[in-house]
Biopython code that builds the backbone (N, CA, C, O; Angstrom):
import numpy as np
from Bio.PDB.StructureBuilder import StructureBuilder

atoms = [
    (1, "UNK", "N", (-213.240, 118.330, 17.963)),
    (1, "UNK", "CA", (-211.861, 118.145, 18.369)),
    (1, "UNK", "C", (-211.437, 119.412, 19.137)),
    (1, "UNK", "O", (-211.504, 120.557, 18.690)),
    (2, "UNK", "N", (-210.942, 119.009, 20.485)),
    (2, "UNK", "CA", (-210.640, 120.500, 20.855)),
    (2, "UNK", "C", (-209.119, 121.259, 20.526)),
    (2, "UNK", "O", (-208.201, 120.559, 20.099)),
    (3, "UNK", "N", (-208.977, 122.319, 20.689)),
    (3, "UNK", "CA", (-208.454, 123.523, 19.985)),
    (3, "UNK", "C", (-206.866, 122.802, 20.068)),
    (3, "UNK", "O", (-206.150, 122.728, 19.069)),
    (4, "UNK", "N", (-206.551, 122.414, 21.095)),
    (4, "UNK", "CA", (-204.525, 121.812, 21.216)),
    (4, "UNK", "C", (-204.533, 120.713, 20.185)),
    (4, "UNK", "O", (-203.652, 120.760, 19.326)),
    (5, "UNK", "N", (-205.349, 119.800, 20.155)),
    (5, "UNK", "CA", (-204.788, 118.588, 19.527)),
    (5, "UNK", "C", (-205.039, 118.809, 18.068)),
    (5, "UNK", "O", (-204.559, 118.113, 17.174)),
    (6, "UNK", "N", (-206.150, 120.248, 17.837)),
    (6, "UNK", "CA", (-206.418, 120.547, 15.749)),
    (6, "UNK", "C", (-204.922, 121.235, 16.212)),
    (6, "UNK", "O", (-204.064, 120.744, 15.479)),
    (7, "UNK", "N", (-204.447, 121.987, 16.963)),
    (7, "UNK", "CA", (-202.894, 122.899, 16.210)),
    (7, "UNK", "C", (-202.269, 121.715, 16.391)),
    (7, "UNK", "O", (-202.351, 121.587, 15.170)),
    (8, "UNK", "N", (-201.667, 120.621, 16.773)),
    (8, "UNK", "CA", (-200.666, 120.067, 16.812)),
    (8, "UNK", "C", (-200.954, 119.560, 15.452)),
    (8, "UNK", "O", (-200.016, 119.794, 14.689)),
    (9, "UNK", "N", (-201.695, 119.099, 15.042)),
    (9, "UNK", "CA", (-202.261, 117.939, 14.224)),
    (9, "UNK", "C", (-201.638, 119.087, 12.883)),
    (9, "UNK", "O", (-200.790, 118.885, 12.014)),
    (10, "UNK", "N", (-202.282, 120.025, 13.118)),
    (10, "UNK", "CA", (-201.698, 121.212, 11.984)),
    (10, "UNK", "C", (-200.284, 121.318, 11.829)),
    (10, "UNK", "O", (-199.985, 121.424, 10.640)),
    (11, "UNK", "N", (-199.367, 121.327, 12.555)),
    (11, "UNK", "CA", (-198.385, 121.681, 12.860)),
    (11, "UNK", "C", (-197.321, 120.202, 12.899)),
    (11, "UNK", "O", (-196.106, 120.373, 12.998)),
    (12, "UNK", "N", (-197.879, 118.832, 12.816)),
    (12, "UNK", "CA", (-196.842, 118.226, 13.450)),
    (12, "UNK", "C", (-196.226, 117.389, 12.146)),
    (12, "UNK", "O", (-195.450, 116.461, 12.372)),
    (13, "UNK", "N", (-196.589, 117.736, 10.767)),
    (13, "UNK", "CA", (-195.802, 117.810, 10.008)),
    (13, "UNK", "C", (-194.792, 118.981, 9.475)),
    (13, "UNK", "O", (-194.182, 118.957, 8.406)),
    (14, "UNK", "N", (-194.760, 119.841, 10.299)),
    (14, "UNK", "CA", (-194.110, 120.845, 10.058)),
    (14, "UNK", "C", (-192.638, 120.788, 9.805)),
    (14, "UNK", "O", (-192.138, 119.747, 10.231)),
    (15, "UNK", "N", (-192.027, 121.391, 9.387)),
    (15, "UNK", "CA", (-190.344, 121.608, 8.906)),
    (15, "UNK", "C", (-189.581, 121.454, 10.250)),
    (15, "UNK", "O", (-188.655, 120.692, 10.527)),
    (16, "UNK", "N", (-190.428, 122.691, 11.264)),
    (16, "UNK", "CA", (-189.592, 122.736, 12.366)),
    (16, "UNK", "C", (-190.035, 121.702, 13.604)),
    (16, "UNK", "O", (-189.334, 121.367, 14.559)),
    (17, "UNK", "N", (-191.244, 121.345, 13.339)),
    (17, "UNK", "CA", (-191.315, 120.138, 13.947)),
    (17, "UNK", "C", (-190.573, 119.112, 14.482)),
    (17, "UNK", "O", (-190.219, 118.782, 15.614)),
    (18, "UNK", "N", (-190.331, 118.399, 12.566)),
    (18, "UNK", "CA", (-189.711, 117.482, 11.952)),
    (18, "UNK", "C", (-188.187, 118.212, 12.733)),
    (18, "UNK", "O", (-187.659, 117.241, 13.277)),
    (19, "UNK", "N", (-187.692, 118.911, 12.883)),
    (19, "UNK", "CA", (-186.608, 119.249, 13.369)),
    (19, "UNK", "C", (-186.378, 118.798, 14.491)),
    (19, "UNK", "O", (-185.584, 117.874, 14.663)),
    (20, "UNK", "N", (-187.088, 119.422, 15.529)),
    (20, "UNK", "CA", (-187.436, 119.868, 17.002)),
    (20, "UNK", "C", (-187.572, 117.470, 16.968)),
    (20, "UNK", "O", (-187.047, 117.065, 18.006)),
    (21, "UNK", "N", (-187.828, 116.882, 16.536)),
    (21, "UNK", "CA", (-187.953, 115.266, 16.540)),
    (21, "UNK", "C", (-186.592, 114.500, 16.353)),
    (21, "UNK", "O", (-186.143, 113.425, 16.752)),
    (22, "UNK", "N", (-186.247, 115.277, 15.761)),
    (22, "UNK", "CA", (-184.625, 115.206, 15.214)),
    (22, "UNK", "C", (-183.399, 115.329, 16.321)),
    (22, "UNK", "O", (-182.485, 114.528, 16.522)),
    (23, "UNK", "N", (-183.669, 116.565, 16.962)),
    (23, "UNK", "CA", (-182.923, 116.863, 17.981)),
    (23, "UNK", "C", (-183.426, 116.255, 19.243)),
    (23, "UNK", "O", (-182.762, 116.394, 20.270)),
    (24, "UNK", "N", (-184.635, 115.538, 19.250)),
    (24, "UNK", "CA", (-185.092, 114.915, 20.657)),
    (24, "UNK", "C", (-184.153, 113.398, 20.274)),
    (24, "UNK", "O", (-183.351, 112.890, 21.059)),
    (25, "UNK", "N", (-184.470, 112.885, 18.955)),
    (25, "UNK", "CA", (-183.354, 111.920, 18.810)),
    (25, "UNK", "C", (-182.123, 111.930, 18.959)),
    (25, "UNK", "O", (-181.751, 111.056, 19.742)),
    (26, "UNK", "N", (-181.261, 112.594, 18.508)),
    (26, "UNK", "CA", (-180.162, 113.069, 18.662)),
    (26, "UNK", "C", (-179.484, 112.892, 19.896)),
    (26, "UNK", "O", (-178.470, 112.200, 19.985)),
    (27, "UNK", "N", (-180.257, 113.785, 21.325)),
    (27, "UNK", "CA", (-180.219, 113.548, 22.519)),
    (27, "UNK", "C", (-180.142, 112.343, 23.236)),
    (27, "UNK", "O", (-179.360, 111.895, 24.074)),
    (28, "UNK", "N", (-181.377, 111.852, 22.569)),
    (28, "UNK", "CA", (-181.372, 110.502, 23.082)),
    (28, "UNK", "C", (-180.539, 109.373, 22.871)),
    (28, "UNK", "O", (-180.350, 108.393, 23.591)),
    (29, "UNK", "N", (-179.996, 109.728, 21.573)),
    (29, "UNK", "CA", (-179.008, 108.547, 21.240)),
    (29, "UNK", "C", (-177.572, 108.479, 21.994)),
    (29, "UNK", "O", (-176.816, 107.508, 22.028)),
    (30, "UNK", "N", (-177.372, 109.826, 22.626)),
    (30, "UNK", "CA", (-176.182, 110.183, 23.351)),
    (30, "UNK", "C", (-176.471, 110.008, 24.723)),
    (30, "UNK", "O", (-175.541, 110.176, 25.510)),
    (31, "UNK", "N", (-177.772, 109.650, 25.229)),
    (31, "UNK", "CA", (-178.419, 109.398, 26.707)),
    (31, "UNK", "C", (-178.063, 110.263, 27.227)),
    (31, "UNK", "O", (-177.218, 110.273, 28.122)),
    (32, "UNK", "N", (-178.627, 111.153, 26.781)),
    (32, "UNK", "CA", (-178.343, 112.990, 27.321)),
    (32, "UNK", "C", (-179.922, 113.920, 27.409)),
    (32, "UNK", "O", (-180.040, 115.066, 27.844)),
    (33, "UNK", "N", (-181.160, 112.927, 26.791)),
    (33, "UNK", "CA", (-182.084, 113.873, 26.469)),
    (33, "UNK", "C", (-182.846, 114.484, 28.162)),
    (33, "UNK", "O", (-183.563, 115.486, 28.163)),
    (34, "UNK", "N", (-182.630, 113.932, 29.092)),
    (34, "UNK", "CA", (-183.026, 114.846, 30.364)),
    (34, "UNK", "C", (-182.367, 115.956, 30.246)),
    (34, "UNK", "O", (-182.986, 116.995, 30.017)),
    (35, "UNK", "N", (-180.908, 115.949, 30.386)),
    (35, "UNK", "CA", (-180.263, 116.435, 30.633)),
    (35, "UNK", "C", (-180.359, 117.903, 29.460)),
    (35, "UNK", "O", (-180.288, 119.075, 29.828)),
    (36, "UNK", "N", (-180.505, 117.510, 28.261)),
    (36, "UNK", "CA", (-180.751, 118.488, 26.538)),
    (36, "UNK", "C", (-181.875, 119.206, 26.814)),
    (36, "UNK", "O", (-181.875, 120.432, 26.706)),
    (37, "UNK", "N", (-183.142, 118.389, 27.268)),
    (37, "UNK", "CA", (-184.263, 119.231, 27.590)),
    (37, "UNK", "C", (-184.424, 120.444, 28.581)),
    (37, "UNK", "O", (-185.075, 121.481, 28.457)),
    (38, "UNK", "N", (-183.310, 119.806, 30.007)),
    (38, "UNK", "CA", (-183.319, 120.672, 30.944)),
    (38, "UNK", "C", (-182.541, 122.160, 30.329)),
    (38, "UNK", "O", (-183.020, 123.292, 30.395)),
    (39, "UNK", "N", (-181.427, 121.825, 29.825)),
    (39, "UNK", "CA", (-180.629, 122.736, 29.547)),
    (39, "UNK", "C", (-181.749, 123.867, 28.399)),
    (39, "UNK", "O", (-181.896, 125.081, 28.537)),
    (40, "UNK", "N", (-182.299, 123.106, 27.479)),
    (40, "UNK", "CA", (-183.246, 124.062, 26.258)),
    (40, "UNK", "C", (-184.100, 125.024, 27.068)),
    (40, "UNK", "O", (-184.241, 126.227, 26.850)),
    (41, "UNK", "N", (-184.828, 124.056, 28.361)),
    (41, "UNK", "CA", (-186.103, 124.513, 29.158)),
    (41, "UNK", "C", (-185.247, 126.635, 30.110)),
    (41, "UNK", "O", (-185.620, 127.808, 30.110)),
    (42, "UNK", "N", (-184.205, 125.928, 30.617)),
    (42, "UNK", "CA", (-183.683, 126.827, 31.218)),
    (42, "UNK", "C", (-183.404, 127.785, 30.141)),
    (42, "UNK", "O", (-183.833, 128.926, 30.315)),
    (43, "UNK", "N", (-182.635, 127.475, 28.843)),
    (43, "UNK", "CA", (-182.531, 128.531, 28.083)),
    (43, "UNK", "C", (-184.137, 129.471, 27.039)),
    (43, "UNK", "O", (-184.228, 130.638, 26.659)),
    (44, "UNK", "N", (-184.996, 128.450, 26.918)),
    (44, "UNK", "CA", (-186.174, 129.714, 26.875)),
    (44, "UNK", "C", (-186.778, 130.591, 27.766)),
    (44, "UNK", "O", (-187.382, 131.615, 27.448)),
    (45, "UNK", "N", (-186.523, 129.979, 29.393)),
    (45, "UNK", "CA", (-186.706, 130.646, 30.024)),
    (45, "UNK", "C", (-185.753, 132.166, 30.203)),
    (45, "UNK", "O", (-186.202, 133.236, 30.615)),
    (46, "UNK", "N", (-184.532, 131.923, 29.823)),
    (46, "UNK", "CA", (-183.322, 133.268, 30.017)),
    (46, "UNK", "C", (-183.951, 134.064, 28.827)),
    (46, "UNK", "O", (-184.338, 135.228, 28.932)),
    (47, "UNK", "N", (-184.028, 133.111, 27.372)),
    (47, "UNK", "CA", (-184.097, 134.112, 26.510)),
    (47, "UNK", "C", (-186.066, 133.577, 25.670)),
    (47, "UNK", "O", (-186.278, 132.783, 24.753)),
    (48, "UNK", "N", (-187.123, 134.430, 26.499)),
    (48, "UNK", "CA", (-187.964, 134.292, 25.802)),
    (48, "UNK", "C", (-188.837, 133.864, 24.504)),
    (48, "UNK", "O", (-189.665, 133.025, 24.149)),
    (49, "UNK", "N", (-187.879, 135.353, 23.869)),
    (49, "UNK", "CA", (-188.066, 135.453, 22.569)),
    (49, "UNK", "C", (-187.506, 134.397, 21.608)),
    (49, "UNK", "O", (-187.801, 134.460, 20.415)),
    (50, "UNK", "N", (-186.791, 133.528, 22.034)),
    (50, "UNK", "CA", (-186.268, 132.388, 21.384)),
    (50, "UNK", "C", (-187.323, 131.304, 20.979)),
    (50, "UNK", "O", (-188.281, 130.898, 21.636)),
    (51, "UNK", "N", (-186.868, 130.909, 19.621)),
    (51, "UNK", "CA", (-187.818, 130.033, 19.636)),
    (51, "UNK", "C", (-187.404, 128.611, 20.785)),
    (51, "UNK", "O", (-186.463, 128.565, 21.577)),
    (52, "UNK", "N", (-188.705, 127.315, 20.463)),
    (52, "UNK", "CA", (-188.589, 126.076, 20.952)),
    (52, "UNK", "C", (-187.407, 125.084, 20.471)),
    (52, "UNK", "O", (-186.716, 124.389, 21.216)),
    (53, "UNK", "N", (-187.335, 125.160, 19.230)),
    (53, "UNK", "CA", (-186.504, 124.505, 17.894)),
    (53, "UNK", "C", (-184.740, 125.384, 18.322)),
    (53, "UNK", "O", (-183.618, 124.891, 18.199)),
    (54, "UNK", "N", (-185.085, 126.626, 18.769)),
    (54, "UNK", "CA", (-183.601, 127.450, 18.658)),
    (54, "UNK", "C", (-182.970, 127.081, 20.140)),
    (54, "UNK", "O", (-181.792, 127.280, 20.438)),
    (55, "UNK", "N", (-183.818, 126.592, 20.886)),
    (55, "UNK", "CA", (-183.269, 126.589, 22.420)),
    (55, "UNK", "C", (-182.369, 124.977, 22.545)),
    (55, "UNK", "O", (-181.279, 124.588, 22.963)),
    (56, "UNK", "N", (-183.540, 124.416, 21.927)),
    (56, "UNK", "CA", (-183.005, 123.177, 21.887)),
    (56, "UNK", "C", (-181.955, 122.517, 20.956)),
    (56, "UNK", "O", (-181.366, 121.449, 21.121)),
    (57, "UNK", "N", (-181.837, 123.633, 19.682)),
    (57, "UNK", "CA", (-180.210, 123.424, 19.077)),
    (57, "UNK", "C", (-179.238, 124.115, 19.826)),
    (57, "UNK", "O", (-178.088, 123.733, 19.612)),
    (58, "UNK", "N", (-179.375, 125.031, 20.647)),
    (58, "UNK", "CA", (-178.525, 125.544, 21.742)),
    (58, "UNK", "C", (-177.921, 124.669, 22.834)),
    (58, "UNK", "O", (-176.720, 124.687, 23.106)),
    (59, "UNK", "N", (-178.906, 123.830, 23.500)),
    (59, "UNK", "CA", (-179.264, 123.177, 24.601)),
    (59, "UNK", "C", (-177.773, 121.930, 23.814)),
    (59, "UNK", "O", (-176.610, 121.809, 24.198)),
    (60, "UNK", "N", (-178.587, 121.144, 22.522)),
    (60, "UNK", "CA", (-177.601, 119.810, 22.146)),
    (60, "UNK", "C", (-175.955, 120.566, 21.733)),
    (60, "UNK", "O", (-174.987, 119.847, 21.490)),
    (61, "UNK", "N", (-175.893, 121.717, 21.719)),
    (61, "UNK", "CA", (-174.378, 122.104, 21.306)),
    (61, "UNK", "C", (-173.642, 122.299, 22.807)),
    (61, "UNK", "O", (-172.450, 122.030, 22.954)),
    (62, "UNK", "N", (-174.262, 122.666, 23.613)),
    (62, "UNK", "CA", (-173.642, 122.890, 24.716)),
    (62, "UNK", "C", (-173.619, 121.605, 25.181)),
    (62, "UNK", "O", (-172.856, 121.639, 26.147)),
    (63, "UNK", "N", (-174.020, 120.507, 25.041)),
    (63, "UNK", "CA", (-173.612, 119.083, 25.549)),
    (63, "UNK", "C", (-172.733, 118.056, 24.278)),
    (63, "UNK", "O", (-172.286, 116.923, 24.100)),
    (64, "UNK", "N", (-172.857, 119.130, 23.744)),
    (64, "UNK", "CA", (-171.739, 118.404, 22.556)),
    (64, "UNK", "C", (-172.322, 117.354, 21.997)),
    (64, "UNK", "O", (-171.686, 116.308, 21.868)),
    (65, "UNK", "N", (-173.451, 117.453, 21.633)),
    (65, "UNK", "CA", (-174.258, 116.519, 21.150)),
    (65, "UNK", "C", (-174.330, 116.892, 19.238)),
    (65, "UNK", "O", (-175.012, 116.184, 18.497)),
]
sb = StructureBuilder()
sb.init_structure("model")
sb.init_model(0)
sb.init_chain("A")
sb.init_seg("    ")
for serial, (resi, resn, name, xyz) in enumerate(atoms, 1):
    if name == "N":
        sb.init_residue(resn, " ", resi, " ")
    sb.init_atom(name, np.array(xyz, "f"), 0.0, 1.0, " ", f" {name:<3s}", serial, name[0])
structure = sb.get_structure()
């Protein structure tokens, strides 16, 4: 099995996962998730050190989601 699909597989019961699935729903139910993703994508890009999970609870508050 190569090396991406053993970490996901590791990882995709995870807490923050399970989160990060949560907030893709969330988005979507408001027909906002282009729009949630773009906004998360731009904000890891400003702030690096952020996590994936932190950008994208950033991303759904600023659309009032």
């Amino acid at each position: 099995m190569n090396q991406i699909k053993t970490h996901f597989l590791e990882n995709s019961t995870s807490s923050e996962m399970l989160e990060m699935v949560e907030c893709i729903k969330r988005a979507e139910d408001h027909g906002l998730l282009v729009e949630v993703i773009h906004t998360a994508l731009k904000e890891m890009k400003e702030f690096p050190n952020s996590s994936p999970l932190l950008c994208m609870q950033v991303a759904l508050e600023d659309w009032d989601v």
